[in-house]
PyMOL commands that place a pseudoatom at each C-alpha (Angstrom):
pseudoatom trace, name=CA, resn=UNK, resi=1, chain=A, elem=C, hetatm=0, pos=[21.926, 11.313, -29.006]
pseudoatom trace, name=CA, resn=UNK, resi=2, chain=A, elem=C, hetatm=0, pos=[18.172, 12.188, -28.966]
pseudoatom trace, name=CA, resn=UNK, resi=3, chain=A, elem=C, hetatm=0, pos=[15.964, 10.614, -26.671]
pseudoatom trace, name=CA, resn=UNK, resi=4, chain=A, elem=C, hetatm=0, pos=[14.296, 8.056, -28.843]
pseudoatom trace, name=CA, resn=UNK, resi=5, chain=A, elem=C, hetatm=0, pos=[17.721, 6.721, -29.564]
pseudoatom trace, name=CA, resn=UNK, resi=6, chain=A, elem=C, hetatm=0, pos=[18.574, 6.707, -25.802]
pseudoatom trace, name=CA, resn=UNK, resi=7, chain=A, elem=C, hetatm=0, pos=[15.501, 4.618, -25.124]
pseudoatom trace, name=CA, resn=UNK, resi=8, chain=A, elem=C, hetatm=0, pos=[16.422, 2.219, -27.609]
pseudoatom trace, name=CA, resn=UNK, resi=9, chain=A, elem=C, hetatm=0, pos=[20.007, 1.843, -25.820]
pseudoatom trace, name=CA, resn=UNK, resi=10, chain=A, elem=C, hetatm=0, pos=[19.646, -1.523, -24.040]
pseudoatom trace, name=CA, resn=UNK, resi=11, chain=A, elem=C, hetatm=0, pos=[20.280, -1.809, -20.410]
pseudoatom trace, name=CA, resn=UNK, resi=12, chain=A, elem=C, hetatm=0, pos=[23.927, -2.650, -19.178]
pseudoatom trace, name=CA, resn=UNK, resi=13, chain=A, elem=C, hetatm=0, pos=[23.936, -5.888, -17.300]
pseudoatom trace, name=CA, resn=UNK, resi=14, chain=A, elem=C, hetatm=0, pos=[24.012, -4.474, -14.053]
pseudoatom trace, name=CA, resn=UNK, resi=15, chain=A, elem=C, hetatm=0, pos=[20.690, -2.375, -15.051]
pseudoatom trace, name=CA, resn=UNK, resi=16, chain=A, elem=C, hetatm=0, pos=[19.486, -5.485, -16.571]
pseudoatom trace, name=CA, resn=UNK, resi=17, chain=A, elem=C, hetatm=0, pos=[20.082, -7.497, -13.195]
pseudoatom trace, name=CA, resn=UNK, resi=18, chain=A, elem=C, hetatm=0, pos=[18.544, -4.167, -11.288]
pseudoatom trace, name=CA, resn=UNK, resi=19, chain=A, elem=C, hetatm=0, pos=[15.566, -4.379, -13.484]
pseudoatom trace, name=CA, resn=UNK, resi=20, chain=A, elem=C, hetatm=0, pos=[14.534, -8.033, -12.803]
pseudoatom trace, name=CA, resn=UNK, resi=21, chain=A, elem=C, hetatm=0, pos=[15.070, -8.091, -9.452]
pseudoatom trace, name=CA, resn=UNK, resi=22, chain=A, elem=C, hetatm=0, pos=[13.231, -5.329, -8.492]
pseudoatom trace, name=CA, resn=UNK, resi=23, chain=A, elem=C, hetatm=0, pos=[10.156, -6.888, -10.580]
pseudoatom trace, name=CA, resn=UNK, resi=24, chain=A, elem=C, hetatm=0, pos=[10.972, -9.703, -8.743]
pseudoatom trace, name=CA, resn=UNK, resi=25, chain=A, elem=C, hetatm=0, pos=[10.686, -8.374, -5.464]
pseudoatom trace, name=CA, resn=UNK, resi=26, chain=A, elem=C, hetatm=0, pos=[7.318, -6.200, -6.493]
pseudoatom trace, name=CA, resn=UNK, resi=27, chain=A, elem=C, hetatm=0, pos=[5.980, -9.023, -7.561]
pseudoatom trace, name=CA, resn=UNK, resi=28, chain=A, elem=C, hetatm=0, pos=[6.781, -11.540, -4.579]
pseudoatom trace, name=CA, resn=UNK, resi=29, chain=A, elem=C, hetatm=0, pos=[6.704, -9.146, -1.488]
pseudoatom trace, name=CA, resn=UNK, resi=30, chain=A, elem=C, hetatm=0, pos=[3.302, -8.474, -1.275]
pseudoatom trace, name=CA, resn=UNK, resi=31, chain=A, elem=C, hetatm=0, pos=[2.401, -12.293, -1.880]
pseudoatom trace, name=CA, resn=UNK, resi=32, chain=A, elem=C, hetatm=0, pos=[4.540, -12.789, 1.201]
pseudoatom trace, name=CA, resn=UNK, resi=33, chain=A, elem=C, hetatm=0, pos=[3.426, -10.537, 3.628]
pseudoatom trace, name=CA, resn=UNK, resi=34, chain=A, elem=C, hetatm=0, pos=[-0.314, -11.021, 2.779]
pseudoatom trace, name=CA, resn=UNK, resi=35, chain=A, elem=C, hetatm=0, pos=[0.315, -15.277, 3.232]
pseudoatom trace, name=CA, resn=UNK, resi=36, chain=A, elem=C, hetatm=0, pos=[1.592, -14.175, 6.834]
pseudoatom trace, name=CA, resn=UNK, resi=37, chain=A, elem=C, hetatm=0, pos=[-1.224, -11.549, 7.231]
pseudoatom trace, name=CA, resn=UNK, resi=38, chain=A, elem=C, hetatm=0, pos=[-3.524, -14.211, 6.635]
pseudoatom trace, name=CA, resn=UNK, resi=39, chain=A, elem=C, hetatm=0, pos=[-2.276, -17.255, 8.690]
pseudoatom trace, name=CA, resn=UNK, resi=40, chain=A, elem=C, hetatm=0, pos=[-1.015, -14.999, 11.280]
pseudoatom trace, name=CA, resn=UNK, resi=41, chain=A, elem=C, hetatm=0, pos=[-3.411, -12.398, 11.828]
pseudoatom trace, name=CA, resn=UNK, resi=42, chain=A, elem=C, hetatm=0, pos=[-6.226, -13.623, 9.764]
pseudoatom trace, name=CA, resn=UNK, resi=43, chain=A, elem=C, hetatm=0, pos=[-6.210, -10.342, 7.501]
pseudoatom trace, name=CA, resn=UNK, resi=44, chain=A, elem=C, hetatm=0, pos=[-5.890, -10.348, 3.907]
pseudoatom trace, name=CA, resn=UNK, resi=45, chain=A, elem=C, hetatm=0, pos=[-3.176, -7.161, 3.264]
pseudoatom trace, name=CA, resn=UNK, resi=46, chain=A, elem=C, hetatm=0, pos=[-5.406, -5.675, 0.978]
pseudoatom trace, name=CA, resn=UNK, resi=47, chain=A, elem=C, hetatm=0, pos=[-7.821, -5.069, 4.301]
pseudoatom trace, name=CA, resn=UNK, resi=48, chain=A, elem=C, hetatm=0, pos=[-4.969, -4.498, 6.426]
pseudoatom trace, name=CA, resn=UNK, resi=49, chain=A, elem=C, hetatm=0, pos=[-3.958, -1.520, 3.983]
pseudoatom trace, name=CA, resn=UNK, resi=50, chain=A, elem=C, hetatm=0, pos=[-7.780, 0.078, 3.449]
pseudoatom trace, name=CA, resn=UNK, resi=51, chain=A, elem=C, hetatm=0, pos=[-7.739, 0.062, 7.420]
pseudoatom trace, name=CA, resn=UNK, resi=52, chain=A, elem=C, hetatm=0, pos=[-4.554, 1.642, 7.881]
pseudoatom trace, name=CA, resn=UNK, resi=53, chain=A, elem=C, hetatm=0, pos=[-5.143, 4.007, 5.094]
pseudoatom trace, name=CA, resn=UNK, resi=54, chain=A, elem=C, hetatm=0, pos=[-8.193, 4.984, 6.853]
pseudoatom trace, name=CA, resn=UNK, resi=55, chain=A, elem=C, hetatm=0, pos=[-6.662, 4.762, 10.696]
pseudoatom trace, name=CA, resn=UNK, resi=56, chain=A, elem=C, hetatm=0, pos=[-4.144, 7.846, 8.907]
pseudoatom trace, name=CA, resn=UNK, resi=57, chain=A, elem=C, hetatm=0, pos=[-6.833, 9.771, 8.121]
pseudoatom trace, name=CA, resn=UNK, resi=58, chain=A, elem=C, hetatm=0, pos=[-8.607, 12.942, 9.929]
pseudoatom trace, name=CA, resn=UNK, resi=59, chain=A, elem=C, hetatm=0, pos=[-11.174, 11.843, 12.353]
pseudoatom trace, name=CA, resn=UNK, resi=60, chain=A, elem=C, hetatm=0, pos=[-10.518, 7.982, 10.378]
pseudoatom trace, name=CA, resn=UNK, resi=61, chain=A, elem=C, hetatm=0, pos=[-12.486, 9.414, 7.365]
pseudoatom trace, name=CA, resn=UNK, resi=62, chain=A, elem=C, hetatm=0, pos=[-11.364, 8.520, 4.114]
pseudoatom trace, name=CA, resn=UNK, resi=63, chain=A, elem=C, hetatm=0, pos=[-13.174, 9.136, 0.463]
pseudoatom trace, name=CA, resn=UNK, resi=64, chain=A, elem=C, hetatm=0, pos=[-13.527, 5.908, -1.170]
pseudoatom trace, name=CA, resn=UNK, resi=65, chain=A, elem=C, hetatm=0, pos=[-11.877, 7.074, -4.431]
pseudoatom trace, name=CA, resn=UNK, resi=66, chain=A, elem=C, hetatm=0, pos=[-8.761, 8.654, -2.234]
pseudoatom trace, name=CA, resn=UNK, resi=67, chain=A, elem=C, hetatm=0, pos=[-8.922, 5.416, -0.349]
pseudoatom trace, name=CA, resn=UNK, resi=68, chain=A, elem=C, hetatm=0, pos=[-8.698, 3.367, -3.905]
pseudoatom trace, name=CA, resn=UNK, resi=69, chain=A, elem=C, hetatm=0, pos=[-6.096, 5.574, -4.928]
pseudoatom trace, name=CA, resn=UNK, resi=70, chain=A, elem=C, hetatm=0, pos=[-3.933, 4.725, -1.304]
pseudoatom trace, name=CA, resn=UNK, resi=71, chain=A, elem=C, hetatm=0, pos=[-4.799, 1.185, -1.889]
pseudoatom trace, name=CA, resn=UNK, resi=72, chain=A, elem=C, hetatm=0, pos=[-4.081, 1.131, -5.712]
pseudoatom trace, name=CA, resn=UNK, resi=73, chain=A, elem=C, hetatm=0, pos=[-7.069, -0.783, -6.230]
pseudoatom trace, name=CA, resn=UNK, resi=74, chain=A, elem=C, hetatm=0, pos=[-10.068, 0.635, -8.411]
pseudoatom trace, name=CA, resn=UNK, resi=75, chain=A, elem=C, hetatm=0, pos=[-13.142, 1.935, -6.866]
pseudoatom trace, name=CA, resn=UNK, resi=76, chain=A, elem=C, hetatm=0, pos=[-15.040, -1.011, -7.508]
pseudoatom trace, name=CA, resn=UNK, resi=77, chain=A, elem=C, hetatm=0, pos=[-12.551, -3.106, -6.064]
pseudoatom trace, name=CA, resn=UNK, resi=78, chain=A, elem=C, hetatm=0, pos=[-12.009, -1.006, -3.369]
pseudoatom trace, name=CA, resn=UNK, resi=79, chain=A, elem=C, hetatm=0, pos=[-15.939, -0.702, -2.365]
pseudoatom trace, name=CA, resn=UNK, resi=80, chain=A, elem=C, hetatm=0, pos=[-15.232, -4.338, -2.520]
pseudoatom trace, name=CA, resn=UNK, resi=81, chain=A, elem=C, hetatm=0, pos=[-12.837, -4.661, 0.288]
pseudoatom trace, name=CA, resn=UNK, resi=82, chain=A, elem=C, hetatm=0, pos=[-14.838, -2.002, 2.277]
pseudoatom trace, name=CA, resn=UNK, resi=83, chain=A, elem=C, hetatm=0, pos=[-18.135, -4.369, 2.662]
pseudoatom trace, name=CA, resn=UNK, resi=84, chain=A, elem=C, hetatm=0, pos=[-15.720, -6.919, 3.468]
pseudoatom trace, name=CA, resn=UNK, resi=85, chain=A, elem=C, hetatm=0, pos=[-14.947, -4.673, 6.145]
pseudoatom trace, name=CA, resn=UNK, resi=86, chain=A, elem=C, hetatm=0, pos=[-18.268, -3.281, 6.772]
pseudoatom trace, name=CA, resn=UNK, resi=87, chain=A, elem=C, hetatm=0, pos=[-19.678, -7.281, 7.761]
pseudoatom trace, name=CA, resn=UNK, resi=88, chain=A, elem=C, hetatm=0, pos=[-17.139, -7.471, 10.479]
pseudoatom trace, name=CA, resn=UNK, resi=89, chain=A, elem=C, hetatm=0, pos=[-18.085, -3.603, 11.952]
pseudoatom trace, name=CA, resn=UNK, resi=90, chain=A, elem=C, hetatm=0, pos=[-14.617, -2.587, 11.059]
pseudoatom trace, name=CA, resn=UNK, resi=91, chain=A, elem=C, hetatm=0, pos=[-15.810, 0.314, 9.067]
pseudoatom trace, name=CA, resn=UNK, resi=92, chain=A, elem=C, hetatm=0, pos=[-18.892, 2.121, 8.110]
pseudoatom trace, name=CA, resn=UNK, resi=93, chain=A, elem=C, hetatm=0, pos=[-19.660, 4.366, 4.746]
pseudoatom trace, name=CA, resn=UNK, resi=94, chain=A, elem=C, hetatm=0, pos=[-21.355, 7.936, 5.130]
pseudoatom trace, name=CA, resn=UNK, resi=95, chain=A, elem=C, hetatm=0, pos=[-22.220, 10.316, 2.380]
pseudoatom trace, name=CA, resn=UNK, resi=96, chain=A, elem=C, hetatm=0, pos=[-19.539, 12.695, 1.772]
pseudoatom trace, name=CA, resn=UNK, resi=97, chain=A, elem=C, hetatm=0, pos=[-21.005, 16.382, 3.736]
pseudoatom trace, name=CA, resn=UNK, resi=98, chain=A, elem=C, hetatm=0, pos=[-18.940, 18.291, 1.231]
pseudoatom trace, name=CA, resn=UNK, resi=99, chain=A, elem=C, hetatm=0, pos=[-20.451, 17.489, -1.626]
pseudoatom trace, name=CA, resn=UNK, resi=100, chain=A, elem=C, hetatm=0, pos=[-23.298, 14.397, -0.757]
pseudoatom trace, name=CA, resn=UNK, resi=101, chain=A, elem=C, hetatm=0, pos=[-22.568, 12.662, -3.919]
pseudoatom trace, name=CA, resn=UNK, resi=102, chain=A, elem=C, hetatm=0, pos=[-19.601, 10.633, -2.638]
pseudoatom trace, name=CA, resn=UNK, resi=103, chain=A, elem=C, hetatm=0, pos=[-18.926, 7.955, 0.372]
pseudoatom trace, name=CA, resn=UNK, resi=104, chain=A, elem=C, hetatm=0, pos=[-16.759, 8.139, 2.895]
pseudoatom trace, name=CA, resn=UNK, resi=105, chain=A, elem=C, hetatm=0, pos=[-15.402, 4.900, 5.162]
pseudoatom trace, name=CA, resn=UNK, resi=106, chain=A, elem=C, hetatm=0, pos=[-15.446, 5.658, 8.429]
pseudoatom trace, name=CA, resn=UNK, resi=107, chain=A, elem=C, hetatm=0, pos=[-13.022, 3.369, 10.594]
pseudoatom trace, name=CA, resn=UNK, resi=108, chain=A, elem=C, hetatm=0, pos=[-15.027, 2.295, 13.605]
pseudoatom trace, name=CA, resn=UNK, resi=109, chain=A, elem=C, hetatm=0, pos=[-13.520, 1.255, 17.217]
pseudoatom trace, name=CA, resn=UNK, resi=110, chain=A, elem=C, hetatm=0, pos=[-13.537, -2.143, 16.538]
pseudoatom trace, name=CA, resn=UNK, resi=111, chain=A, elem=C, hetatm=0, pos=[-11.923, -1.453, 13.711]
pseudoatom trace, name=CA, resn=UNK, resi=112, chain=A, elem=C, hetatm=0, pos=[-9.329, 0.370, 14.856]
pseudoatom trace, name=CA, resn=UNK, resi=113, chain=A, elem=C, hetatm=0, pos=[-8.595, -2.343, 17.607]
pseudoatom trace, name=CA, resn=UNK, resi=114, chain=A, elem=C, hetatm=0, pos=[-8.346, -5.081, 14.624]
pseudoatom trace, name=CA, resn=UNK, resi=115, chain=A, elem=C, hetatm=0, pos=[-5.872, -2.692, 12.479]
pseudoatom trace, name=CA, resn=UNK, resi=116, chain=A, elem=C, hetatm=0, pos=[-3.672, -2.411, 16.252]
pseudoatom trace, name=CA, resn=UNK, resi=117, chain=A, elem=C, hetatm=0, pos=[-4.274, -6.450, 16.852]
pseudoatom trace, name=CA, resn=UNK, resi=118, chain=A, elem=C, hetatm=0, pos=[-2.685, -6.834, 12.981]
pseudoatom trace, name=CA, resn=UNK, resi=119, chain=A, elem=C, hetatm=0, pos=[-0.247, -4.283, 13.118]
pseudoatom trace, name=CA, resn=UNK, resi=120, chain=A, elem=C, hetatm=0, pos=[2.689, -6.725, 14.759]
pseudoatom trace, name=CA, resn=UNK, resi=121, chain=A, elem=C, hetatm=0, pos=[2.364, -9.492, 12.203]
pseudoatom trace, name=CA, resn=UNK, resi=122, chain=A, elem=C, hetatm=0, pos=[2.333, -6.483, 9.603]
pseudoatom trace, name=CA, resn=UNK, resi=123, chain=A, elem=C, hetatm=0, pos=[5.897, -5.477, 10.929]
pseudoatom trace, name=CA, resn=UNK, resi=124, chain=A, elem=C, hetatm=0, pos=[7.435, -8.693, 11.626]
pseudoatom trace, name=CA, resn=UNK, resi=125, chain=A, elem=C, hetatm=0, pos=[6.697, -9.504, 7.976]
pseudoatom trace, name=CA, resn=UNK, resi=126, chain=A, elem=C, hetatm=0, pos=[7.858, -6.469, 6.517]
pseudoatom trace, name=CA, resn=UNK, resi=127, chain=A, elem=C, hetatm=0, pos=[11.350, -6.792, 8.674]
pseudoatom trace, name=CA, resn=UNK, resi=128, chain=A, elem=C, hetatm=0, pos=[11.493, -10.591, 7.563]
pseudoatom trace, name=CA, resn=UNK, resi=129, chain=A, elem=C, hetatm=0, pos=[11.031, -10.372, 4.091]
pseudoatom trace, name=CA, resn=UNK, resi=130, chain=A, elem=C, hetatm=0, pos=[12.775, -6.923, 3.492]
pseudoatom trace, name=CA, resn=UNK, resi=131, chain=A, elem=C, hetatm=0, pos=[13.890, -3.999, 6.217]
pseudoatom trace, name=CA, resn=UNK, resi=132, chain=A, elem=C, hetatm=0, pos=[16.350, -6.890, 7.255]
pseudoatom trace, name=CA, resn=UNK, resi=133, chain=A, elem=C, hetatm=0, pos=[18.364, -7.595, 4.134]
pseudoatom trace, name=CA, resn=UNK, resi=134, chain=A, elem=C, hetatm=0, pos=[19.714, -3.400, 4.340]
pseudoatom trace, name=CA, resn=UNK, resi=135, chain=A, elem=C, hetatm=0, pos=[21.464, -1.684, 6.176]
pseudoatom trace, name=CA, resn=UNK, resi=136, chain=A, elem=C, hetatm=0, pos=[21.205, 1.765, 7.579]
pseudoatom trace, name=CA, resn=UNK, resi=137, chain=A, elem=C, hetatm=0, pos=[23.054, 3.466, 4.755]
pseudoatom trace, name=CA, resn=UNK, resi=138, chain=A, elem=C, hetatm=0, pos=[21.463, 1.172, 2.123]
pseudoatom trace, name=CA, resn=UNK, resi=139, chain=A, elem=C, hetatm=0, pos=[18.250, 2.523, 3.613]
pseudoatom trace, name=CA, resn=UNK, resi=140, chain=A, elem=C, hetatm=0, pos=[18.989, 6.260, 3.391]
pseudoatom trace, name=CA, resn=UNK, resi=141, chain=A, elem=C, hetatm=0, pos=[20.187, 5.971, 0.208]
pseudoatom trace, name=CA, resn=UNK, resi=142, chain=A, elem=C, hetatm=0, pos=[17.270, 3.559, -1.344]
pseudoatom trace, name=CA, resn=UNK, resi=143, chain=A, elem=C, hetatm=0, pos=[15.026, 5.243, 0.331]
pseudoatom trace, name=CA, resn=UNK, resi=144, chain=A, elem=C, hetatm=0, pos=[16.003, 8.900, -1.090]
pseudoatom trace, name=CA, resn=UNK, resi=145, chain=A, elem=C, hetatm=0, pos=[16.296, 7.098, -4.695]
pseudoatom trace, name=CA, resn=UNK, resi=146, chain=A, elem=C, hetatm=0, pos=[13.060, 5.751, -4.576]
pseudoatom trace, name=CA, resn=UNK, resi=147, chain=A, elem=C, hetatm=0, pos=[11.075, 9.058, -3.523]
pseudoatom trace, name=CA, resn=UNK, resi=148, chain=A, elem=C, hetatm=0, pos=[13.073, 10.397, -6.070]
pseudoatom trace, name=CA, resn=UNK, resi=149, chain=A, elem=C, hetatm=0, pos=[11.649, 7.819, -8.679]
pseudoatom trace, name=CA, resn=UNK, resi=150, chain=A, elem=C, hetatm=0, pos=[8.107, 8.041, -7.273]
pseudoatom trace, name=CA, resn=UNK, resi=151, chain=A, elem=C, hetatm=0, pos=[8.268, 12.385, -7.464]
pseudoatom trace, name=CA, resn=UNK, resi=152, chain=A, elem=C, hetatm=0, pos=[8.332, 11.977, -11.131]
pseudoatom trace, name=CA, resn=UNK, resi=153, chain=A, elem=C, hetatm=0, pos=[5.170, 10.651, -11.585]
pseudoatom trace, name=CA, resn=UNK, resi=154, chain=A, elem=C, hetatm=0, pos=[3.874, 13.872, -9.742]
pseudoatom trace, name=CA, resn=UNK, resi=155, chain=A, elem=C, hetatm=0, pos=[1.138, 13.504, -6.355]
pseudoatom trace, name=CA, resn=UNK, resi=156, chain=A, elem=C, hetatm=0, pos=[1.879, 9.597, -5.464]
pseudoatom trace, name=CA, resn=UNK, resi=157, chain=A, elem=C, hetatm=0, pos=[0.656, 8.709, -2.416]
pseudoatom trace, name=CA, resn=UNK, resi=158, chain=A, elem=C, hetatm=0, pos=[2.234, 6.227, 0.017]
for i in range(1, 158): cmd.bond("trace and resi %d" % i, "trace and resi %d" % (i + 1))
show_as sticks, trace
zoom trace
């Protein structure tokens, strides 16, 4: 069978079933956690996630394109988010030493404080509306399955 032919060979109904709810849950999970983020924390995830992306970085320095890239948002949405940010004193953006045509965000104190205060809404969500329904073992093995998935698509990052 060639591989044009196997791409035309239509899903089984347990791929089928796979398929839809795994769009499902992409599509649902994030509304989720961001409507707790928001009533709970007062956070949008999308700020939440910049922050944290940042928090994970050396000395909480972060490119703005890598940072778009983390947050899977484009750089004009991500700068965005970032003055969002900046109007609270969460972060601040530098020029970029290496090459002074860039901008880095800088995670301030405060900042870092608001990312800690957020943090336990962030997990209870995620354990609600996910980590809860598997198992150990259904972990392990999802887990390995899905880095497996995201390595062939070359440098993802989490």
């Amino acid at each position: 069978m060639t591989s044009k032919e196997q791409s035309l060979q239509p899903l089984s109904p347990s791929e089928e079933a796979f398929v839809r709810a795994l769009g499902r849950v992409l599509l649902v999970l994030p509304r989720a956690v961001d409507a707790d983020m928001v009533r709970e924390a007062g956070l949008p995830l999308s700020e939440y996630n910049a922050l944290r992306h940042i928090s994970e970085a050396p000395e909480r320095h972060l490119r703005m394109s890598e940072l778009a890239a983390a947050c899977d948002l484009s750089l004009s949405g991500m700068t965005r988010v970032v003055m969002r940010l900046e109007k609270q004193g969460w972060v601040t953006r530098v020029k970029c030493a290496e090459d002074g045509r860039g901008w880095n965000a800088v995670l301030t104190d405060s900042g870092l404080a608001r990312l800690e205060r957020a943090w336990p809404t962030h997990l209870t969500s995620l354990r609600r509306h996910l980590v809860d329904h598997f198992s150990d073992q259904d972990l392990t093995q999802l887990t390995a399955t899905l880095q497996r998935v995201a390595a062939s698509y070359g440098n993802v990052r989490s």
